[in-house]
C-alpha positions as CSV (number, residue, x, y, z in Angstrom):
1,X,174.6,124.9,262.2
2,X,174.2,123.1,265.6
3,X,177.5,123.0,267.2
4,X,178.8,119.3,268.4
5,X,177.9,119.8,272.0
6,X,174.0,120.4,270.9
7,X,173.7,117.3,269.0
8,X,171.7,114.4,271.1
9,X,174.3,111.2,271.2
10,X,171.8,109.1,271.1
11,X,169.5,110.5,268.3
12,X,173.0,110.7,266.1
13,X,173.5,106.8,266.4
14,X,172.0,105.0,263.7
15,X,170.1,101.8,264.7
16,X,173.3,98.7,264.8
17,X,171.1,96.6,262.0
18,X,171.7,99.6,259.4
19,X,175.2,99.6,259.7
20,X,178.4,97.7,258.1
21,X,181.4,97.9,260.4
22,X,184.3,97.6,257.9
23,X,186.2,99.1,260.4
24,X,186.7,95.8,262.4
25,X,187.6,94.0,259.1
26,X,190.7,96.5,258.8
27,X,191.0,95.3,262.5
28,X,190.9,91.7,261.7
29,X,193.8,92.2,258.3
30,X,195.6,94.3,260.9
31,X,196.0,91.1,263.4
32,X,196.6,88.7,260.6
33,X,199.6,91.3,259.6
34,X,201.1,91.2,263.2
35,X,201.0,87.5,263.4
36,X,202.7,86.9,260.2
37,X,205.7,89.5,261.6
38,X,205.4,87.6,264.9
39,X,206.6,84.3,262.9
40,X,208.7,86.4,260.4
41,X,210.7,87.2,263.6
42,X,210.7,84.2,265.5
43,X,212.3,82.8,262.3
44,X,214.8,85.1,261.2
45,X,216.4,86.5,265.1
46,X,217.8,83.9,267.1
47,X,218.0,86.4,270.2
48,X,214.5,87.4,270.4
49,X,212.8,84.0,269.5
50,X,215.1,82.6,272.4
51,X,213.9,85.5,274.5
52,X,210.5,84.8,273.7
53,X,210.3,81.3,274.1
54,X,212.0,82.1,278.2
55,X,209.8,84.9,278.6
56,X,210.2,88.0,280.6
57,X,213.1,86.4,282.4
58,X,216.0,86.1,279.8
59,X,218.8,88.7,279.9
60,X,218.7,91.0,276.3
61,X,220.8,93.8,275.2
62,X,219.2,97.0,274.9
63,X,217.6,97.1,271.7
64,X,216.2,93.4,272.3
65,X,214.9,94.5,275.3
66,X,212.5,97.2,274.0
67,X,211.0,94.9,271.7
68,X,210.5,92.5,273.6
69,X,210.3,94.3,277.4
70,X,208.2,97.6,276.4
71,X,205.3,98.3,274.9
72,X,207.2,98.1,271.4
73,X,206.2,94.5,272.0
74,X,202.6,95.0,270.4
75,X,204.4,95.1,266.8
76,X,205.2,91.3,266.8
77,X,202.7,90.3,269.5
78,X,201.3,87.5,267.8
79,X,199.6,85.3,270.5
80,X,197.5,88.6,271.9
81,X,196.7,89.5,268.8
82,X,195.0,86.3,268.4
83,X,193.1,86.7,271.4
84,X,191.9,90.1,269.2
85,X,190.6,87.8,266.8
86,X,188.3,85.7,269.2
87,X,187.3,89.1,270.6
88,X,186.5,89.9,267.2
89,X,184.8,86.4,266.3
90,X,182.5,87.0,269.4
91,X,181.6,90.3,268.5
92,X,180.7,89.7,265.0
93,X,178.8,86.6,265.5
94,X,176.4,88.0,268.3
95,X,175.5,91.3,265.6
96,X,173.2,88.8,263.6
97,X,171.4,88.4,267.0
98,X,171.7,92.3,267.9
99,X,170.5,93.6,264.6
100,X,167.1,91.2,265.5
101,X,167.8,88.4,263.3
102,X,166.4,84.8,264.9
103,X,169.2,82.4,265.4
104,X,168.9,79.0,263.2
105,X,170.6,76.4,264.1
106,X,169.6,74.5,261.3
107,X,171.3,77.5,259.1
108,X,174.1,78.2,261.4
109,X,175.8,74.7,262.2
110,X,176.5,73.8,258.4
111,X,177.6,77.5,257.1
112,X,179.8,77.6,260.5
113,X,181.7,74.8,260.2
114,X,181.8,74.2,256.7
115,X,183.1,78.0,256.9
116,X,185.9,77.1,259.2
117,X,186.8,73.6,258.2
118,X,186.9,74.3,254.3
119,X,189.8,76.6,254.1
120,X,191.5,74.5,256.9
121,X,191.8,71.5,254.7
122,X,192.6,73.2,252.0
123,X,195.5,74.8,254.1
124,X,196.8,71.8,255.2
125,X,197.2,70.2,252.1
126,X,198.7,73.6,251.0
127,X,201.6,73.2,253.7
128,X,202.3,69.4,252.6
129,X,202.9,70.4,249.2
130,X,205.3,73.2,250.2
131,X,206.9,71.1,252.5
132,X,207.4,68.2,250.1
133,X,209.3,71.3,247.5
134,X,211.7,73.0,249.9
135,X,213.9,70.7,252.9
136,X,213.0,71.3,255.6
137,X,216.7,69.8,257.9
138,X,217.9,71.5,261.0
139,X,220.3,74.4,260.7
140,X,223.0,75.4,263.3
141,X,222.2,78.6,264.3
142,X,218.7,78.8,263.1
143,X,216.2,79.9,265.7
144,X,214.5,77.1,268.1
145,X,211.2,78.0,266.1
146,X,212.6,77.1,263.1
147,X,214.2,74.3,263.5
148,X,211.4,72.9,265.5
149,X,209.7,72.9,262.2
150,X,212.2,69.9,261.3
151,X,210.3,67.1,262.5
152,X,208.7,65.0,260.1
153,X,204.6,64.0,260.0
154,X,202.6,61.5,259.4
155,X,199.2,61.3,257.9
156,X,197.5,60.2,261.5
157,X,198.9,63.5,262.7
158,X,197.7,65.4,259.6
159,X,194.4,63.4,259.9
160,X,194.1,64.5,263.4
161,X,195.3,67.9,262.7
162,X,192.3,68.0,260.1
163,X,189.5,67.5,263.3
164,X,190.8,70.4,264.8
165,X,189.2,69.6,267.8
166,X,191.2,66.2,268.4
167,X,194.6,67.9,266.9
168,X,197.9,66.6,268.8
169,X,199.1,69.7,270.7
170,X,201.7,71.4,268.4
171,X,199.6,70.6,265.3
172,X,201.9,69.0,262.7
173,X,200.9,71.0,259.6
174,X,201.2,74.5,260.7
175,X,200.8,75.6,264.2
176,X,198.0,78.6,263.8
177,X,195.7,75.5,263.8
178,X,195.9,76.0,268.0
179,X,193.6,78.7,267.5
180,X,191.0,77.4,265.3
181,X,190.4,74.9,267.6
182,X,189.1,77.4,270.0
183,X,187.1,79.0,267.3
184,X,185.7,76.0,267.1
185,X,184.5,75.7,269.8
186,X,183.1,79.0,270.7
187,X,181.1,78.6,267.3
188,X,179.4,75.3,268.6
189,X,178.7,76.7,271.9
190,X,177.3,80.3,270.1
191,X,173.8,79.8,271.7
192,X,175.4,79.7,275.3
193,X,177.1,83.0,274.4
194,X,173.8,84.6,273.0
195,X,171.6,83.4,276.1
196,X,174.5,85.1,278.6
197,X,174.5,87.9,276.5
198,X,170.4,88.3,276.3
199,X,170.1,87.7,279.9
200,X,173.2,90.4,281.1
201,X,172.1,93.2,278.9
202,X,171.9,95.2,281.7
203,X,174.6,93.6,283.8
204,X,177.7,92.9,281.3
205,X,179.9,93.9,283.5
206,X,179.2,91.6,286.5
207,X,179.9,89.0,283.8
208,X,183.2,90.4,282.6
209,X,183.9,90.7,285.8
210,X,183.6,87.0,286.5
211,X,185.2,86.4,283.0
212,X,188.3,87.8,284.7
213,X,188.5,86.6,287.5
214,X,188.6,83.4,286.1
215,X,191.8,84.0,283.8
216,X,193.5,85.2,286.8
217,X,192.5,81.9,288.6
218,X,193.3,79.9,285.5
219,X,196.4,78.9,286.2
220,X,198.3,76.9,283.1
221,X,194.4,76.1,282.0
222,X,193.5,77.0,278.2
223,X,189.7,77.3,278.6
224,X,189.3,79.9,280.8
225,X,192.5,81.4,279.4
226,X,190.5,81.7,275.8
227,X,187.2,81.6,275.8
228,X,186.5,84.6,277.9
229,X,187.9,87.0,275.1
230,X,184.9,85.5,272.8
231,X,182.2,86.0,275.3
232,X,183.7,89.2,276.2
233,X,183.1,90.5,272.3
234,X,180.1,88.6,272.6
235,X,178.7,91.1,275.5
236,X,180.2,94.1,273.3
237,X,178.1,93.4,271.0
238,X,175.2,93.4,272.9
239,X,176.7,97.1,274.3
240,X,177.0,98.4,270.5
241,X,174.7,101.0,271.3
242,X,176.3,102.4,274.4
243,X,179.4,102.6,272.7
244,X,178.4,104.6,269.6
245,X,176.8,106.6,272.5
246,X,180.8,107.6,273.8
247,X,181.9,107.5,270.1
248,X,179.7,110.9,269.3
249,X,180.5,112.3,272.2
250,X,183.8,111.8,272.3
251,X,183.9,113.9,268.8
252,X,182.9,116.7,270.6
253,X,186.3,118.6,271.0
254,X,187.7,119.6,274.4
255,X,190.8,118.5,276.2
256,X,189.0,116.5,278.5
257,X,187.8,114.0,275.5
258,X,191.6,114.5,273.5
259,X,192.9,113.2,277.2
260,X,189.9,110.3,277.0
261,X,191.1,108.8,273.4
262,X,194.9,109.1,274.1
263,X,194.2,107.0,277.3
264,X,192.2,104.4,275.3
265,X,194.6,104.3,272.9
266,X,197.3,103.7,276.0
267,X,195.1,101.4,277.6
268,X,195.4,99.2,274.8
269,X,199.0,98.9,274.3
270,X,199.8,98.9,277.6
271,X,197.3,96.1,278.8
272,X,198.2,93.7,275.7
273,X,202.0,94.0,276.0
274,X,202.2,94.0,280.4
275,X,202.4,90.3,280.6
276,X,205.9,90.9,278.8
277,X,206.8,94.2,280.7
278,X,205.6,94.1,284.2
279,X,208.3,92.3,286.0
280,X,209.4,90.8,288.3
281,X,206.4,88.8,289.1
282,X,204.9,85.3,290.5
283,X,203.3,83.0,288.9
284,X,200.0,84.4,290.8
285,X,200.5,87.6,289.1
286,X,201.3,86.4,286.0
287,X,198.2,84.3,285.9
288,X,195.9,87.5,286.4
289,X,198.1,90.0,283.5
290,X,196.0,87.4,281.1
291,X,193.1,88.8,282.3
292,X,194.5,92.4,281.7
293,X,195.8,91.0,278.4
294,X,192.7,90.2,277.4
295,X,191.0,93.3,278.2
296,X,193.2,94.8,276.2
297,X,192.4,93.0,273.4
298,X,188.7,93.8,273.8
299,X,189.9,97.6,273.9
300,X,191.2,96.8,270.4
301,X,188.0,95.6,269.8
302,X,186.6,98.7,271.0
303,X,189.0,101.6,269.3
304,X,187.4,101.7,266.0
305,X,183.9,102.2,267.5
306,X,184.7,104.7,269.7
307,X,187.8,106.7,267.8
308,X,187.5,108.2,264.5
309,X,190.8,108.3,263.5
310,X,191.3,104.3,264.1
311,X,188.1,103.8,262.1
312,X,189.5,105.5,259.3
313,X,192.9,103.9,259.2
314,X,191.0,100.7,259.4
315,X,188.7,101.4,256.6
316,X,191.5,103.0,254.2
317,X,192.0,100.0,250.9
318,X,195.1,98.5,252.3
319,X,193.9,97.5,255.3
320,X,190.2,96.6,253.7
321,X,192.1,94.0,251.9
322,X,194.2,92.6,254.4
323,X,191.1,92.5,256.2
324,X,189.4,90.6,253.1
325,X,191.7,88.2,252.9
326,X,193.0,87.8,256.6
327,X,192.0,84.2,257.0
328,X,193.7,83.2,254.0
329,X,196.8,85.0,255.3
330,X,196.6,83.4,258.6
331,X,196.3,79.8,257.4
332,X,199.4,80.2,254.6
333,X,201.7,82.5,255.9
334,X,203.4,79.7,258.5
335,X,204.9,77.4,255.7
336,X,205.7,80.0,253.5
337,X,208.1,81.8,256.3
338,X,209.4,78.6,257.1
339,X,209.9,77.5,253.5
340,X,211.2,80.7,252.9
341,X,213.7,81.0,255.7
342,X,215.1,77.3,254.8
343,X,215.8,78.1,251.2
344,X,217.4,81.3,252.9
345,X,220.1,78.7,254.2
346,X,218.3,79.1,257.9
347,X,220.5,82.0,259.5
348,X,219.6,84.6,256.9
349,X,219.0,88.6,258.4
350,X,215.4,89.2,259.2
351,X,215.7,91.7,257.1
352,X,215.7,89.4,253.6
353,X,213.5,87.0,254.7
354,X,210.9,89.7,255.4
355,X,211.3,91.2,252.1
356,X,210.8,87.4,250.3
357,X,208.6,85.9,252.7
358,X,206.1,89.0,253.3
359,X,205.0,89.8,249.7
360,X,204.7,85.8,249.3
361,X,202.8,85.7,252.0
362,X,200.2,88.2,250.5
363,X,200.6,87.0,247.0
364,X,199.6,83.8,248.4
365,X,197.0,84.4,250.8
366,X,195.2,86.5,247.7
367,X,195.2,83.2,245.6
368,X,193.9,81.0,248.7
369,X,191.3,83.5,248.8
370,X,190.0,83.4,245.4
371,X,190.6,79.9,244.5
372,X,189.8,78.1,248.4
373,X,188.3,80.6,250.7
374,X,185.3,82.8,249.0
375,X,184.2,79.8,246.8
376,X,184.3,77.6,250.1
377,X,182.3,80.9,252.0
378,X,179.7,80.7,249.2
379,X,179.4,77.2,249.4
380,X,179.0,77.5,253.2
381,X,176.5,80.0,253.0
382,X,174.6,78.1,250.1
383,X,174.5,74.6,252.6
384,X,173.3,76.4,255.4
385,X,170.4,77.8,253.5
386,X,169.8,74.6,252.0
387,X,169.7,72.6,255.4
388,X,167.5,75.1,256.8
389,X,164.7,74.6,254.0
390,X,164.8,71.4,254.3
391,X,164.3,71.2,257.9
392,X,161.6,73.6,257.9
393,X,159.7,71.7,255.1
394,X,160.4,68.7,257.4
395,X,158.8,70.5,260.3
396,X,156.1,72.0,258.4
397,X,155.0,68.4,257.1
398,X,155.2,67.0,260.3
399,X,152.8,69.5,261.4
400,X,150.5,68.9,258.9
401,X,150.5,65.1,259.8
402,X,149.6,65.9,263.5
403,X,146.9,68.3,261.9
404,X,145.3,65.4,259.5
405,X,145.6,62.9,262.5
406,X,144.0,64.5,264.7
407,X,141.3,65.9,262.5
């Protein structure tokens, strides 16, 4: 028996097109799960929603302050754990491309968007109805995020809320719909990403390298505060290799490589949760902690490939099915916390409102699934074939015209 040392890295990897990485759909139910505390807290304690909404410069007592001033942060760190999620996006649509598959638009487009906009529909008309069942009036001594959910809409804001792309900022029917306007985009600018990544297969690092210098540059600018996470994954993607490469020989045990995974795993929490802790600051510097934000996020990206024990805790059932279903969770789980937390009377502990509005939540986001979202992804997936035979018969006749003519 050949001990790990002896084994070639790079004979041990198998080949990226062979492999499922279930691991990164734990990932993905793992995110959804953090956002869905992030708004369970913002809407059951008044101290650390206020705290948020200031951020790193409101006075806490002690306890309020690790959660919101530490590392401890990571556990409701809903916005950076978004920017895992475009990470992720990145990542897992540049693998078709990696594992050698030819990118067609004609397939892509329709399966994309029909994929994104489907279950968003379907969400929004979710949140009217459980608007319309449960008041939604402003509560003294209900948290600022709450209450904000007071205001009443209109259908031009839902209809705009419904493009995604033209939304109105807050987005009327639930407010995760910031972030799916980024998706978005990214998916109708894929083929940028995949040239970038084709071309920089030997240089990715040059480009993250511009990637953050221009979040620390940003300023109060969303684009180049966002889209770098997706082309990051993107470039991961192409690096898949290389980093099965430092996964097997990382397994090899020695101290030097148990030093190596606990530092990853530091790496990670540390670089998502330092825009909260590192302070005090200017605006300068906390325009360029995005940029080690967002590297940590990629990190997260990057755990399950390269540890073994993440992988696993990734890929045990639980977190399988919160991975499953972890669009479904993040488009329903917003009204039903606030629904929840204003039949609660608005100033209930966080503690009850977790224990109703959590298991909804789930409940919930397992019957969107089944009854919106995988009937929508087959559909999807069924149009996108469908447009692509029918623009390659289009093609193939006109080439058979040309043929004839110019016989």
């Amino acid at each position: 028996m050949r001990r790990c040392a002896d084994i070639d890295p790079v004979a041990s990897v198998q080949p990226a097109r062979a492999e499922r990485l279930t691991s990164l759909d734990g990932l993905r139910g793992l995110a959804a799960l953090v956002v869905l505390t992030h708004h369970v807290v913002l809407a059951g304690v008044p101290l650390l929603a206020a705290a948020y909404v200031a951020g790193n410069h409101a006075a806490v007592p002690g306890w309020a302050h690790l959660l919101i001033y530490s590392p401890l942060h990571l556990l409701w760190a809903g916005e950076e754990f978004v920017l895992v999620f475009f990470a992720l996006s990145g990542f897992v649509l540049t693998m078709p491309t990696v594992r050698g598959r030819a990118f067609s638009p004609a397939r892509y487009y329709p399966y994309r968007l029909l994929r994104l906009y489907g279950p968003v529909w379907a969400a929004i008309l979710f949140a009217v109805v459980l608007r319309s069942l449960t008041p939604h009036e402003a509560v003294h001594g209900a948290t600022w995020w709450l209450n904000a959910h007071t205001e009443s809409t209109s259908a031009w804001e839902l209809e705009h809320d419904g493009t995604l792309i033209f939304g109105t900022g807050g987005f009327a029917a639930t407010s995760v719909l910031w972030s799916l306007r980024w998706e978005v985009l990214f998916s109708l600018f894929l083929p940028v990403f995949l040239f970038i990544g084709k071309r920089t297969r030997g240089m990715p690092w040059v480009v993250a390298a511009v990637c953050f210098t221009a979040l620390a540059l940003s300023g109060s600018h969303d684009s180049p505060r966002f889209m770098p996470a997706f082309l990051l994954g993107s470039l991961m993607a192409f690096q898949i290799d290389r980093l099965r490469v430092w996964g097997v020989r990382l397994q090899e045990p020695s101290a030097v490589n148990r030093a190596v995974k606990i530092g990853l795993v530091a790496a990670c929490v540390v670089a998502m949760t330092s825009v909260w802790w590192i302070h005090p600051r200017s605006a300068a510097v906390e325009h360029a902690l995005r940029a080690v934000v967002t590297a940590g996020a990629c990190i997260a990206v990057a755990l399950p490939l390269l540890l073994g024990s993440v992988r696993s805790f990734l890929e045990t059932p639980v977190m399988q099915w919160a991975g499953s279903r972890s669009f479904s969770l993040y488009l329903v789980h917003e009204p039903i916390v606030v629904a929840s937390a204003f039949a609660l009377g608005g100033t209930a502990s966080v503690a009850l409102l977790a224990a109703i509005a959590i298991p909804v939540a789930l409940v919930a986001a397992d019957g969107f699934f089944r009854v919106a979202e995988r009937p929508i992804h087959r559909w999807s997936r069924a149009l996108g074939l469908w447009v692509e035979s029918k623009v390659s018969a289009a093609a193939a006749a006109s080439r058979r015209s040309r043929f004839q003519g110019s016989a």
